[in-house]
C-alpha positions, -999 to +999 in steps of 0.1 A: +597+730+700+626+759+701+626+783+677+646+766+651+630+734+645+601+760+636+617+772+613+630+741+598+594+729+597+579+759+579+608+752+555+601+719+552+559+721+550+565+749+518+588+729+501+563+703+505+536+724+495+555+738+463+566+701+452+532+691+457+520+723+436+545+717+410+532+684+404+499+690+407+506+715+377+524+695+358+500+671+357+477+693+345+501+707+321+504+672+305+472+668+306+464+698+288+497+684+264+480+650+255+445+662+248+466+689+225+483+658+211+450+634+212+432+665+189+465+668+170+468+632+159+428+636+153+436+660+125+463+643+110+443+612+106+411+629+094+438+647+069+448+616+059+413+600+056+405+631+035+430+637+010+447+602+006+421+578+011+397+597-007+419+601-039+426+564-035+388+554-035+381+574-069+405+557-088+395+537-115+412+501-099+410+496-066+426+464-048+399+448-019+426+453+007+425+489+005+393+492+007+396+475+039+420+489+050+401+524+044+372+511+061+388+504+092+399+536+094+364+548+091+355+530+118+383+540+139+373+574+134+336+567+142+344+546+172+362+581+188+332+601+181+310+574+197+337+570+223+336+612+232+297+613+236+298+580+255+330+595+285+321+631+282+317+650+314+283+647+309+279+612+293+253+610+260+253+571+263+221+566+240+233+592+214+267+573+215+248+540+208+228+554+184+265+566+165+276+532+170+246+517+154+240+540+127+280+541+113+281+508+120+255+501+094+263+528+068+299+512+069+280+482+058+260+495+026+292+512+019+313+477+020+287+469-002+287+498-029+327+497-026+330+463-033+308+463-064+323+495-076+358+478-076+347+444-092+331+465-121+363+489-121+389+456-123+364+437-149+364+467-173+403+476-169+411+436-175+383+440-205+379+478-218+353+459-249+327+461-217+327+497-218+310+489-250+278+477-232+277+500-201+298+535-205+287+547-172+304+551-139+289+534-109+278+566-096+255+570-129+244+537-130+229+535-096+212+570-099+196+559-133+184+524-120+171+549-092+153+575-115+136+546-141+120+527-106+108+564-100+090+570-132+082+533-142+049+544-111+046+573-142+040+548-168+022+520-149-006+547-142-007+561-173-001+598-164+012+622-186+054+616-188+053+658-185+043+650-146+076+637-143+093+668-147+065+691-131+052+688-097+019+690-085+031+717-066+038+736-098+013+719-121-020+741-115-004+768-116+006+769-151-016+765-188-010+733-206+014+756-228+034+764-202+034+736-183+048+713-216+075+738-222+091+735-185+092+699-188+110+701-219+135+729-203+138+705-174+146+676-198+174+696-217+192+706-186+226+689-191+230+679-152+195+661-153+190+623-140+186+603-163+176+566-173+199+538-184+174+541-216+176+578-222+215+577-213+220+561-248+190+568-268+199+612-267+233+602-290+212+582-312+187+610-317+211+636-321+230+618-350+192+607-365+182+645-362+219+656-383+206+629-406+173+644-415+188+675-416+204+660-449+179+647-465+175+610-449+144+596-432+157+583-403+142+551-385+151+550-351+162+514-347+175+508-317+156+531-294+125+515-307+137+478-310+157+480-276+174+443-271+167+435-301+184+462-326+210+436-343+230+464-336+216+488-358+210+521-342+199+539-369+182+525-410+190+560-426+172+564-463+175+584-493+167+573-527+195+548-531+216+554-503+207+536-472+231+540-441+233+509-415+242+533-380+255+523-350+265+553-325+285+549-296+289+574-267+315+575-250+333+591-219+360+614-228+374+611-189+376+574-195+393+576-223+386+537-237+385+539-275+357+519-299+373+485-299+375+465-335+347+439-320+319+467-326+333+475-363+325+439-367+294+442-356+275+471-374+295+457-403+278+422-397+245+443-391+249+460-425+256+427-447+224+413-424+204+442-437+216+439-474+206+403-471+174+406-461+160+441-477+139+439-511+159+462-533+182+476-503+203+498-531+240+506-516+243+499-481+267+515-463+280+503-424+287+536-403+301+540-368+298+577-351+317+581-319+319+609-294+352+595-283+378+576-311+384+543-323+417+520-315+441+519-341+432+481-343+398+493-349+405+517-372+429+490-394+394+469-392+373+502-406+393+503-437+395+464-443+357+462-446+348+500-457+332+506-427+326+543-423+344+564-396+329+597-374+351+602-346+353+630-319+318+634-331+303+655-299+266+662-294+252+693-296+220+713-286+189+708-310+154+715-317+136+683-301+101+690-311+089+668-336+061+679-356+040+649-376+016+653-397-008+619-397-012+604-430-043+593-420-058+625-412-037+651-420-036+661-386-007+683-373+008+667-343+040+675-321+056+648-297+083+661-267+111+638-265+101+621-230+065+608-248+067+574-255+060+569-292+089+600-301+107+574-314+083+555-337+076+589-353+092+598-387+098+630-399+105+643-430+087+620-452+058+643-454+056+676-469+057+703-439+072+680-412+103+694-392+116+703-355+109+730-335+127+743-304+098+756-285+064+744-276+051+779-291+070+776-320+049+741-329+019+754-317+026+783-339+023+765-370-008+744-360+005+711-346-008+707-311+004+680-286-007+641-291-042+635-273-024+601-260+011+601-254+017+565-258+003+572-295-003+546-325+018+522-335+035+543-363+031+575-346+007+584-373 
């Protein structure tokens, strides 16, 4: 081989080589590129899933087609994260299964949740009166359905209802004193779970507590009668003035008004009451709402003198009730998560009242009720 084919060669064999270099870092360049891209993408879409479908699933209506259309999206992204542990370099097939499984079956529940949330959502938007009956979000119905199957073990073994706001853990550590005033600070705390039961019965006492305040014995109709109220929340009483209550809180974020249905109601309750009380003196229908009536509402209100308290916000109270038995003459206080609260009137005895603090009550001789399932009356 002369001298110049050599040559020639050597040319030839680093071309070779640099094409062959080129490509091989090109390839790598573009793989480097679409992983870039692949992570890129990723982002976008989580974006996406984030701020669009998230907003989209909080709103009050939602169609069934977007929320399918937002679950498979969900699984998309779930079936990449299974799909990266399963073809790593070094491959986590059983973790990746596991994913699978696991997403694949909280996609389910949430179907599940999504689709009742939207049925309840479209149902109240076609009918707002149904807000009447349930003014809770989804969210807070589930959580108190949750928290009343927790503390319905409290009742069924007859344990003090203060165990349901201190722990064991806490319990022993603390006088009887003590102990009963935690629960009550634990009960008070706005951002507390509640049950569907308490959910409406704290309105009703608030308004009975404003009533007292004036001079009315209050009975406390519906949280004692339940179902089976007529629609009465409250029987308010002085001399000759007797108040037929219903109270109605309602959601300022939902913004859906007392419709003209419940004026006729706790007008119907009050002519039901006249009708059937010995010597019922004037009786007087009354609605108090934390929210406002409809105009149509409003039109109905004035038709059949049924009086109005809107915007009428609850406010923070002394809960303590302090009895005093006829009976006895015994000084007794009741918190407001014991059972007979309700049944108990104040202010028909001299020397009755609220107090804010366990130490306040104790501090004029009443001392907590023996049982706290109580007599009948609360006497």
């Amino acid at each position: 081989m002369t001298g110049s084919e050599i040559f020639w060669l050597c040319v030839v064999a680093a071309i070779a080589y640099g094409v062959g270099r080129s490509s091989m870092a090109h390839r790598i360049d573009a793989a480097e590129a679409s992983k870039a891209d692949a992570e890129k993408k990723l982002s976008d879409l989580m974006a996406l899933y984030n701020q669009t479908l998230s907003k989209i699933r909080s709103d009050s209506v939602l169609l069934p087609s977007l929320v399918r259309w937002s679950d498979l999206l969900q699984q998309a992204y779930d079936d990449f994260i299974a799909g990266v542990l399963y073809h790593k370099k070094r491959p986590a097939k059983k973790a990746a299964l596991e994913v699978q499984i696991a997403r694949a079956s909280a996609r389910d529940f949430k179907k599940q949740f999504e689709t009742v949330r939207n049925r309840l959502d479209l149902y109240e938007s076609l009918a707002p009166w149904l807000a009447d009956y349930v003014d809770l979000t989804v969210d807070e119905l589930i959580e108190a359905l949750v928290w009343d199957k927790k503390n319905n073990v409290v009742e069924e073994d007859n344990e003090d209802p203060v165990a349901r706001y201190v722990p064991k853990t806490e319990w022993t550590s603390l006088t009887v004193t003590e102990r009963n005033q935690l629960a009550l600070d634990r009960y008070l705390q706005p951002n507390r779970k509640r049950g569907l039961w308490s959910v409406g019965v704290d309105y009703e006492r608030f308004v009975g507590y404003e009533y007292e305040q004036r001079g009315y014995v209050v009975e406390y109709h519906g949280a004692t009668q339940g179902k089976e109220d007529l629609g009465i929340d409250l029987i308010c009483r002085k001399e000759n003035d007797v108040r037929i209550v219903q109270c109605k809180r309602l959601s300022q974020i939902k913004e859906i008004p007392v419709r003209e249905n419940v004026i006729a109601q706790v007008y119907g309750a009050a002519e039901f009451y006249r009708m059937n009380a010995e010597n019922p003196g004037k009786v007087t229908p009354v609605l108090v709402t934390s929210y406002v009536v409809s105009d149509t509402a409003r039109r109905f209100a004035r038709h059949l003198n049924v009086e109005l308290h809107e915007n009428h916000e609850q406010a923070p109270y002394p809960m303590i009730k302090c009895n005093i038995s006829r009976r006895t003459g015994e000084k007794i206080y009741h918190l407001p998560m014991d059972q007979q609260y309700d049944k108990v009137i104040v202010g028909d005895t001299p020397g009755e009242g609220y107090a804010a603090t366990v130490v306040e009550a104790e501090s004029k001789g009443f001392r907590r009720a023996f049982r706290w399932k109580g007599n009948k009356d609360g006497k």
